[in-house]
KEMI-353946 format. One record per residue (C-alpha): residue number from 1; residue in one letter; x, y, z. Coordinates in nm, 3 decimals. Layout:
<nodes>
{num: NUM, residu: A, px: X, py: Y, pz: Z}
...
</nodes>
This chain:
<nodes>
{num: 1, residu: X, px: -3.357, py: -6.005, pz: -1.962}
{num: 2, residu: X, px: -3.523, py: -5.679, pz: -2.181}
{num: 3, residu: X, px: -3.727, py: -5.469, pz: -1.912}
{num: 4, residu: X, px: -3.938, py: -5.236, pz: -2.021}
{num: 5, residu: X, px: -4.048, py: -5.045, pz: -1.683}
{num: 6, residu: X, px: -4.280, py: -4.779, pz: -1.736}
{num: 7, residu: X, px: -4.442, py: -4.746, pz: -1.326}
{num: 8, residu: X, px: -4.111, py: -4.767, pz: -1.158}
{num: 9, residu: X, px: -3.752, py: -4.689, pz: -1.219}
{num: 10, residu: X, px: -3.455, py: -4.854, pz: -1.214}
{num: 11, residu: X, px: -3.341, py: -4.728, pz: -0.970}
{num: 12, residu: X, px: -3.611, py: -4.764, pz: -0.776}
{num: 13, residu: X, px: -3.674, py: -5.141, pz: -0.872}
{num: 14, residu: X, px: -3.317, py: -5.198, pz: -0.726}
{num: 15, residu: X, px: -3.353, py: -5.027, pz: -0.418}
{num: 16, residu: X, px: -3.689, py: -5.266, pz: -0.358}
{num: 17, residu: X, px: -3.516, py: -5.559, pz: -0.456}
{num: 18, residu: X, px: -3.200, py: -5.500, pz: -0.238}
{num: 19, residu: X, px: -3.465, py: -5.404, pz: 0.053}
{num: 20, residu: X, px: -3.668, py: -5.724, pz: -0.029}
{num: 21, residu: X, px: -3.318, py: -5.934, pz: 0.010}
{num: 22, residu: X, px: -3.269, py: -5.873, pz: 0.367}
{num: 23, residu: X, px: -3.616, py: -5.897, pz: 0.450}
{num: 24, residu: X, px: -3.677, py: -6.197, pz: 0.296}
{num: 25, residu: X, px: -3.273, py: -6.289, pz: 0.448}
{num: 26, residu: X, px: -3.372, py: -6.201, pz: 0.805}
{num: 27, residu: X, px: -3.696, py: -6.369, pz: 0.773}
{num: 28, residu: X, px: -3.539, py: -6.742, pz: 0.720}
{num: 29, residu: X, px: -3.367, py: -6.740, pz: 1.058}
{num: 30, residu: X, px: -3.482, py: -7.039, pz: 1.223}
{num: 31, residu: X, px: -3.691, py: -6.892, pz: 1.523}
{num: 32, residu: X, px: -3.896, py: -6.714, pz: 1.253}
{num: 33, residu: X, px: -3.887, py: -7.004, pz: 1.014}
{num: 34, residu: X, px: -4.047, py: -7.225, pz: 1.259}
{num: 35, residu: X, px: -4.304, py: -6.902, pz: 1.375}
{num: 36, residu: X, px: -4.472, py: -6.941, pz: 1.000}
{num: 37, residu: X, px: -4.776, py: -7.136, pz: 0.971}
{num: 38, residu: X, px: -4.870, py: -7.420, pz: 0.732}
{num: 39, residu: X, px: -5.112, py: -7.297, pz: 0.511}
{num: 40, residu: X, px: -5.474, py: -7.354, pz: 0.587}
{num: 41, residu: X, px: -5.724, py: -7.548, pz: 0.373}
{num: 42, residu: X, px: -6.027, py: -7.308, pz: 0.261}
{num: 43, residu: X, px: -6.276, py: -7.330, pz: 0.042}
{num: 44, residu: X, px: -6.588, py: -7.100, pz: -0.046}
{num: 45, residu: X, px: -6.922, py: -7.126, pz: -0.299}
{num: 46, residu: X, px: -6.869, py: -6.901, pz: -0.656}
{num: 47, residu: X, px: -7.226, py: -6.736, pz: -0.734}
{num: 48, residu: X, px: -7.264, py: -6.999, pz: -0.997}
{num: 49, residu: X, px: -7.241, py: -7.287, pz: -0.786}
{num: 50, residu: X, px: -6.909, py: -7.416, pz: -0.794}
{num: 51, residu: X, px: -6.733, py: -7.493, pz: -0.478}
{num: 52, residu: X, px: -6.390, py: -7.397, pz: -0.516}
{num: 53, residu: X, px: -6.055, py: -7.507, pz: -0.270}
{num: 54, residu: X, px: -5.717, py: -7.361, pz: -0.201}
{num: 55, residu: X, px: -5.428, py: -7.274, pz: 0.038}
{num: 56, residu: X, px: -5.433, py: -6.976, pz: 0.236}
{num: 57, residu: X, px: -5.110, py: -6.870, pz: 0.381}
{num: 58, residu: X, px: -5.119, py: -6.614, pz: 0.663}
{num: 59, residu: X, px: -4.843, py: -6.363, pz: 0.800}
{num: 60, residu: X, px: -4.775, py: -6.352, pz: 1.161}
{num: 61, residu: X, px: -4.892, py: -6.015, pz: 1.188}
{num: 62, residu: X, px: -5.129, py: -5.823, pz: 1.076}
{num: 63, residu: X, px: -5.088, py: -5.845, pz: 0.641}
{num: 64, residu: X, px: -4.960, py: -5.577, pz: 0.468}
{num: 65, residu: X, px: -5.144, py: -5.705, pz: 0.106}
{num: 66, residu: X, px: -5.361, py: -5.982, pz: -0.034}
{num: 67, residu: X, px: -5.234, py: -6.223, pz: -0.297}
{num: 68, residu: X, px: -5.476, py: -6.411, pz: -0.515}
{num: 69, residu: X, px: -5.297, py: -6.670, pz: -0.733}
{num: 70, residu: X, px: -5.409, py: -6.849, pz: -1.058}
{num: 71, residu: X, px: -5.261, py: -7.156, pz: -1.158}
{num: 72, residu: X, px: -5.252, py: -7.273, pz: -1.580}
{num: 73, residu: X, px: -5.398, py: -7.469, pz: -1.737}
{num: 74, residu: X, px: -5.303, py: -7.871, pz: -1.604}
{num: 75, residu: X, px: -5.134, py: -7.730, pz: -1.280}
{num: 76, residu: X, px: -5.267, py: -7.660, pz: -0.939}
{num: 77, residu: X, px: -5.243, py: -7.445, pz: -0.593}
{num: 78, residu: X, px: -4.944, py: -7.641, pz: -0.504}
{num: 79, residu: X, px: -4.793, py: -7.490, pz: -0.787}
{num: 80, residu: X, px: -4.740, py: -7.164, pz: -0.626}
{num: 81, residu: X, px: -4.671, py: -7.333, pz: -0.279}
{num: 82, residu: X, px: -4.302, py: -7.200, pz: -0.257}
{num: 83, residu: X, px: -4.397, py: -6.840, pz: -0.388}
{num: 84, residu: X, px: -4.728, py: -6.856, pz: -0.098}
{num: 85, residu: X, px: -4.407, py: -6.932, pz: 0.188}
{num: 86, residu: X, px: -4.188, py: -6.595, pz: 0.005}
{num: 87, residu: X, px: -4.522, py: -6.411, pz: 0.036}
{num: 88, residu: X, px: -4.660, py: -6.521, pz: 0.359}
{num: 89, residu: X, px: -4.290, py: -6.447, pz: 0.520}
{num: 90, residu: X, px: -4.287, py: -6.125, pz: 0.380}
{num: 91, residu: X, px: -4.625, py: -6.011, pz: 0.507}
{num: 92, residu: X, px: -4.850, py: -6.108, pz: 0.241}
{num: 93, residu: X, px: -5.179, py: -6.316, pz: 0.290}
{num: 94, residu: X, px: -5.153, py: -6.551, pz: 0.005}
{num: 95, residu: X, px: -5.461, py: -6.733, pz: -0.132}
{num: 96, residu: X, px: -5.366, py: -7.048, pz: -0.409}
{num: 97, residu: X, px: -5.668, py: -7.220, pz: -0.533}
{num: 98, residu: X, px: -5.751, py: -7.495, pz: -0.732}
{num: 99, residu: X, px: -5.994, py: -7.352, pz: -1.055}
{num: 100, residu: X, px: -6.293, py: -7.495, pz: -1.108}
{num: 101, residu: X, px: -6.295, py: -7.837, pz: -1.238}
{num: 102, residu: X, px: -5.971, py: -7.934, pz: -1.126}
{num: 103, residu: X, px: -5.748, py: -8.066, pz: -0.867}
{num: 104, residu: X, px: -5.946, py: -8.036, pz: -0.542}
{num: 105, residu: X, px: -6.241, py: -7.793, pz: -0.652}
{num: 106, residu: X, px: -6.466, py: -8.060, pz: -0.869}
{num: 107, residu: X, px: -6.752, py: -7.950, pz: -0.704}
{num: 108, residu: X, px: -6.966, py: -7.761, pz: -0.934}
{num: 109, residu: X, px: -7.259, py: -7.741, pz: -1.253}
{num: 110, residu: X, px: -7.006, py: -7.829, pz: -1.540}
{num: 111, residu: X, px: -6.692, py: -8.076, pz: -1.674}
{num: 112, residu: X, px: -6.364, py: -8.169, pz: -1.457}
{num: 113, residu: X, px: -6.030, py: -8.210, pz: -1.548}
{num: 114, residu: X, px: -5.903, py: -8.185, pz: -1.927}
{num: 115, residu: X, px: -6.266, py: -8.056, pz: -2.028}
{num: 116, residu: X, px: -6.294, py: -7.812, pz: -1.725}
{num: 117, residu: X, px: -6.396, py: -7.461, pz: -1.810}
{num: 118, residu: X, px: -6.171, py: -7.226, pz: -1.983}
{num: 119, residu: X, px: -6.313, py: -6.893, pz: -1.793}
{num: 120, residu: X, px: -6.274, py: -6.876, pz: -1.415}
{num: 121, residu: X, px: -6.335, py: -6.474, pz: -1.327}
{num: 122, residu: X, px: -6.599, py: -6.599, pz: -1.132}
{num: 123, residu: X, px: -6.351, py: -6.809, pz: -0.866}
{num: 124, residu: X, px: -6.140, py: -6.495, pz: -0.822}
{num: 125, residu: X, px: -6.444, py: -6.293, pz: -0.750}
{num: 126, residu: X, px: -6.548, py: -6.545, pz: -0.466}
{num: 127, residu: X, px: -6.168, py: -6.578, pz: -0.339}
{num: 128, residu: X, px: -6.236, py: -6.170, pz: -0.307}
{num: 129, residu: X, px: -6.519, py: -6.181, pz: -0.100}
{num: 130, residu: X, px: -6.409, py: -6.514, pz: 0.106}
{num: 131, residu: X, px: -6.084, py: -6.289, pz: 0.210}
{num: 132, residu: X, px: -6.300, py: -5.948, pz: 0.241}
{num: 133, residu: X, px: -6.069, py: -5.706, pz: 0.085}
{num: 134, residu: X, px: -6.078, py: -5.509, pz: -0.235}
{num: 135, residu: X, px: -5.694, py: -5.473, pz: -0.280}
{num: 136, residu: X, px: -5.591, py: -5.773, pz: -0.384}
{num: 137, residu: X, px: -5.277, py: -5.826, pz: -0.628}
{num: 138, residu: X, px: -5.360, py: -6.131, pz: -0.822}
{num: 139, residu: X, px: -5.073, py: -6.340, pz: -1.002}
{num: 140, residu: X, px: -5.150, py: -6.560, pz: -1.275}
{num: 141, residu: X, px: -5.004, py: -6.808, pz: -1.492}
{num: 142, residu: X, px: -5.073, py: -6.856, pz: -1.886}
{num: 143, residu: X, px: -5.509, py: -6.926, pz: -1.891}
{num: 144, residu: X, px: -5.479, py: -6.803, pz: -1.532}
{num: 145, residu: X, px: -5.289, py: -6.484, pz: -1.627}
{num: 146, residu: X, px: -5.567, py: -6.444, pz: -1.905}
{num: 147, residu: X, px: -5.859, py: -6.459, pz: -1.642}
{num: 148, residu: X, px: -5.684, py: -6.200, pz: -1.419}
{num: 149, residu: X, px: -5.647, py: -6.004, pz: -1.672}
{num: 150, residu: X, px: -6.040, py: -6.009, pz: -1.763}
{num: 151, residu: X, px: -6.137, py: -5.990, pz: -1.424}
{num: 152, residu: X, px: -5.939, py: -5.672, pz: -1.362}
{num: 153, residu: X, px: -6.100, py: -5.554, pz: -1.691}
{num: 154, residu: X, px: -6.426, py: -5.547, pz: -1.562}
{num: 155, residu: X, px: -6.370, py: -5.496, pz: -1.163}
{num: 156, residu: X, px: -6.067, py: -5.289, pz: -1.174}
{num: 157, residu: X, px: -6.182, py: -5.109, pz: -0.799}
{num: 158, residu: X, px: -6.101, py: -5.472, pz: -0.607}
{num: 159, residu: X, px: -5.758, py: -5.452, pz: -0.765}
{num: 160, residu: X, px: -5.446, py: -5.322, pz: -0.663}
{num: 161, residu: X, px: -5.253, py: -5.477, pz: -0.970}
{num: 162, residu: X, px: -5.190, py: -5.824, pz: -1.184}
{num: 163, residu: X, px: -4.895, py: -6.026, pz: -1.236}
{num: 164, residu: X, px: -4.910, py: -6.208, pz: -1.599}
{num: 165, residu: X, px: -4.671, py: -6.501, pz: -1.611}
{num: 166, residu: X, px: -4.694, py: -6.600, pz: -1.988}
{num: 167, residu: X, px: -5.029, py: -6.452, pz: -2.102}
{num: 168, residu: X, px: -5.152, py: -6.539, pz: -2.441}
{num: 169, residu: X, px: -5.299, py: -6.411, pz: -2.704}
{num: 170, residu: X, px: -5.584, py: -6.639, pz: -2.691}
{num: 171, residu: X, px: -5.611, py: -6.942, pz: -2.472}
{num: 172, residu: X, px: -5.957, py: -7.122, pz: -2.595}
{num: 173, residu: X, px: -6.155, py: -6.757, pz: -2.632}
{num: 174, residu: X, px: -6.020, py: -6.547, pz: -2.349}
{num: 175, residu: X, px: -5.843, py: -6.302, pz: -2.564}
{num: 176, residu: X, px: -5.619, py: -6.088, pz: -2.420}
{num: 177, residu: X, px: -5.709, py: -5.768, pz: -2.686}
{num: 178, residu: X, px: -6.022, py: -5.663, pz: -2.565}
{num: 179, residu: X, px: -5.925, py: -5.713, pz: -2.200}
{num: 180, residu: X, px: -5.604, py: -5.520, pz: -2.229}
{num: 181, residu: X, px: -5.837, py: -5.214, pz: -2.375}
{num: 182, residu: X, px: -6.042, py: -5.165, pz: -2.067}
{num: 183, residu: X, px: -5.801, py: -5.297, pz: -1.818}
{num: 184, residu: X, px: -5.713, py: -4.982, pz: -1.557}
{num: 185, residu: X, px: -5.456, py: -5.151, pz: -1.335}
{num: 186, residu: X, px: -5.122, py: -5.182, pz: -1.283}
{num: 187, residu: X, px: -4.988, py: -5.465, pz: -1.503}
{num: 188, residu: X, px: -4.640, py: -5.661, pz: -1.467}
{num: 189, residu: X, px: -4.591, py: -5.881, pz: -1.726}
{num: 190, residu: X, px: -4.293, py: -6.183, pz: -1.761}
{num: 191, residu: X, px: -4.251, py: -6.403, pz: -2.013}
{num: 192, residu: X, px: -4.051, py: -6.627, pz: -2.179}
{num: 193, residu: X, px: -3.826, py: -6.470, pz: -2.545}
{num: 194, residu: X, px: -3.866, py: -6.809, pz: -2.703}
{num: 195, residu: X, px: -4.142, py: -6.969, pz: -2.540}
{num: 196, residu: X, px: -4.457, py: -6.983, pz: -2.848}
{num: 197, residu: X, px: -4.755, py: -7.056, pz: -2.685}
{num: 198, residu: X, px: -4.863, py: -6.705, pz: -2.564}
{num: 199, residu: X, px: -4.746, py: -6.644, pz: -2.953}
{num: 200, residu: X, px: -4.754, py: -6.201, pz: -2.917}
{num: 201, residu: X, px: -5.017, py: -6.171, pz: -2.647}
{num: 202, residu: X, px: -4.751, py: -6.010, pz: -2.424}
{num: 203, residu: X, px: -4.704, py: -5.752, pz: -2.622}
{num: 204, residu: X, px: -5.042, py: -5.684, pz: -2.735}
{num: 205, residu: X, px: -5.133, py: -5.647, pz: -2.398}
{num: 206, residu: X, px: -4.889, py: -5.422, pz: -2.328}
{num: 207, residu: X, px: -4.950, py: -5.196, pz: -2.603}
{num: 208, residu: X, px: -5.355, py: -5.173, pz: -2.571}
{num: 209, residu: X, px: -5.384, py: -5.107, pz: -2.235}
{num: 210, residu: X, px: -5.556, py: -4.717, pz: -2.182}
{num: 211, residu: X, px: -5.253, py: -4.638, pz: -1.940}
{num: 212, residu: X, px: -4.937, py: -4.731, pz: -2.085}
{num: 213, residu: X, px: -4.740, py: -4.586, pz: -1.820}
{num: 214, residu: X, px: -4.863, py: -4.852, pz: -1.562}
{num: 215, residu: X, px: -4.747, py: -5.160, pz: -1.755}
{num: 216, residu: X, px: -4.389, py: -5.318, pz: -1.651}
{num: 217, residu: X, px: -4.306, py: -5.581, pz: -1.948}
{num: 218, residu: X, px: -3.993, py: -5.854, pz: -1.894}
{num: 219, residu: X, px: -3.871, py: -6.080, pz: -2.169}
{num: 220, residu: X, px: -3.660, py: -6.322, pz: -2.031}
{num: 221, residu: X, px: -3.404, py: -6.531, pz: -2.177}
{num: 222, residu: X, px: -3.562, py: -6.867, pz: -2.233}
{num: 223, residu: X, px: -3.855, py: -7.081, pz: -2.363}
{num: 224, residu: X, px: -4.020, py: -7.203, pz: -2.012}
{num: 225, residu: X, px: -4.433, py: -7.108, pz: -1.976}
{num: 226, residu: X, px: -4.596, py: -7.008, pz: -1.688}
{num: 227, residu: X, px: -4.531, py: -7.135, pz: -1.352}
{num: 228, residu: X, px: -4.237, py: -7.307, pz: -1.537}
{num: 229, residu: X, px: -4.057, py: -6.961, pz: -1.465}
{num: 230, residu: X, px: -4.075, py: -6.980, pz: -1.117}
{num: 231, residu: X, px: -3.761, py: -7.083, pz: -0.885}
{num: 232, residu: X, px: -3.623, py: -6.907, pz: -0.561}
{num: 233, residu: X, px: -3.470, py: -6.593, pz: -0.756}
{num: 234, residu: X, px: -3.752, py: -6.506, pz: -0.974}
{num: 235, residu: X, px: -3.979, py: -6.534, pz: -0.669}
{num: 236, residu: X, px: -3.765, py: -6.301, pz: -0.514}
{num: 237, residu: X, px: -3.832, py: -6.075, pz: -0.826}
{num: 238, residu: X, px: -4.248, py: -6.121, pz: -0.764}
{num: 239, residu: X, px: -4.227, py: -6.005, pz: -0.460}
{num: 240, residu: X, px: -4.092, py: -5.718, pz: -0.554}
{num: 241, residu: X, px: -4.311, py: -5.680, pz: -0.839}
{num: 242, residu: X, px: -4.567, py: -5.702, pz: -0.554}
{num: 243, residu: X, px: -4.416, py: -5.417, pz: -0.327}
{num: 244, residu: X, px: -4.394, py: -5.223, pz: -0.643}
{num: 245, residu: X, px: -4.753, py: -5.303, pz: -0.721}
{num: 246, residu: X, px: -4.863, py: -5.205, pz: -0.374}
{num: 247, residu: X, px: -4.623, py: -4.919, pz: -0.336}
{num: 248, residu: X, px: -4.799, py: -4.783, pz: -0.629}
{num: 249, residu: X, px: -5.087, py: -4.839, pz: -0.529}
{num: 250, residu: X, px: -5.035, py: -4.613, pz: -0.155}
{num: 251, residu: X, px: -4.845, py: -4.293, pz: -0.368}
{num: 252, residu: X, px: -5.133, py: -4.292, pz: -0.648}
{num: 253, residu: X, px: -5.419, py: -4.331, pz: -0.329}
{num: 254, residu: X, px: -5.205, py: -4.055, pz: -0.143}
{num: 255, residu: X, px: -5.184, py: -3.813, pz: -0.498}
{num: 256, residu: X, px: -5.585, py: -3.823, pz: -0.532}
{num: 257, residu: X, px: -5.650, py: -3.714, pz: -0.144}
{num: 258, residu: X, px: -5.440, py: -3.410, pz: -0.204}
{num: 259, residu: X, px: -5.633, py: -3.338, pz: -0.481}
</nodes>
């Protein structure tokens, strides 16, 4: 794995992942495993019509963060289903959906399935205001990692960061260059040393974005894509990537008010 970890140390990384462990370890004892909800069905109306479905998963307690994922291009919510349990036992209120024209949300002006549009910015918008909040983390993978990274080009205020599993260069005209120029978030990126499809949109990403010094970039050893990466370690390492994000997120909202 080649890290290059501009927002947070190493040391700092490993003290959040070691923290994250025995969370995450106390959290599977079976009185709390059976205290975590199934995830609910939801679904809410885009401004352009479509009506779009997904899993929410909800904490016990009150949530600590909001967690928008974006599945690529032939996959689904139930893609991230394992990652959503991680999240929700850790605190998070995790929202899956289904993009418009596929799986469950084929309800809307335009094609389904292999012909279902490209751009979906306007899904994560409405799975913003469905869950009210305007610190939201969203996670996507290859087109999905493309469209959060346009959406937090142009609303950068609802976001607290983005996770890019595989992003691409250019997946069917969402280009990641012009995106990464304007793009004011955090921005953890992972992908794949020998996997070609994002060809060098990683890295082009990386180096265009305004504020260098809040981009996190992993190269893993490899060729997997997208939410091919994910198993029960490397979901360990998004959540931290999500503390991180959020963590952030609190010491740069805390740095302005003493301003």
């Amino acid at each position: 794995m080649i890290s290059t970890n501009r927002f947070f140390t190493f040391t700092t990384r490993t003290v959040l992942m070691i923290f994250v462990l025995l969370a995450v370890t106390c959290n599977l004892t079976p009185s709390s495993a059976a205290s975590i909800s199934s995830p609910k069905v939801v679904n809410y109306k885009t401004k352009d019509g479509w009506t779009i479905v997904g899993d929410l998963y909800t904490p016990i307690r009150k949530a600590k963060g909001v967690v928008i994922l974006l599945h690529q291009r032939g996959g689904s919510a139930s893609d991230w289903a394992p990652l959503c349990v991680t999240l929700q036992k850790s605190g998070y209120e995790a929202l899956a959906i289904d993009a418009r024209g596929t799986g469950r949300s084929t309800k809307g002006p335009g094609p389904m399935g292999i012909n279902a549009p490209w751009l979906t910015t306007p899904d994560i918008a409405g799975a913003i205001h469905y869950l009210k909040t305007n610190n939201a983390i969203l996670i996507g993978a290859s087109y999905g990692a493309n469209n959060a990274l346009i959406y937090a080009s142009e609303h950068p205020k609802k976001l607290n960061g983005i996770i890019l599993l595989s992003p691409g260069k250019d997946y069917n005209g969402l280009t990641a260059l012009p995106a990464a120029q304007l793009c004011n978030v955090p921005v953890s990126i992972f992908v794949s040393e020998h996997d070609p499809i994002p060809q060098n949109g990683p890295v082009i990403i990386a180096r265009n974005l305004p504020h260098g010094d809040i981009c996190h970039l992993v190269v893993l050893h490899g060729n997997v894509h997208g939410t091919g990466l994910l198993n029960s370690k490397f979901d360990i390492e998004l959540l931290v990537e999500v503390n991180a994000l959020e963590s952030y997120h609190k010491n740069a909202k805390s740095m302005r008010g003493k301003m």
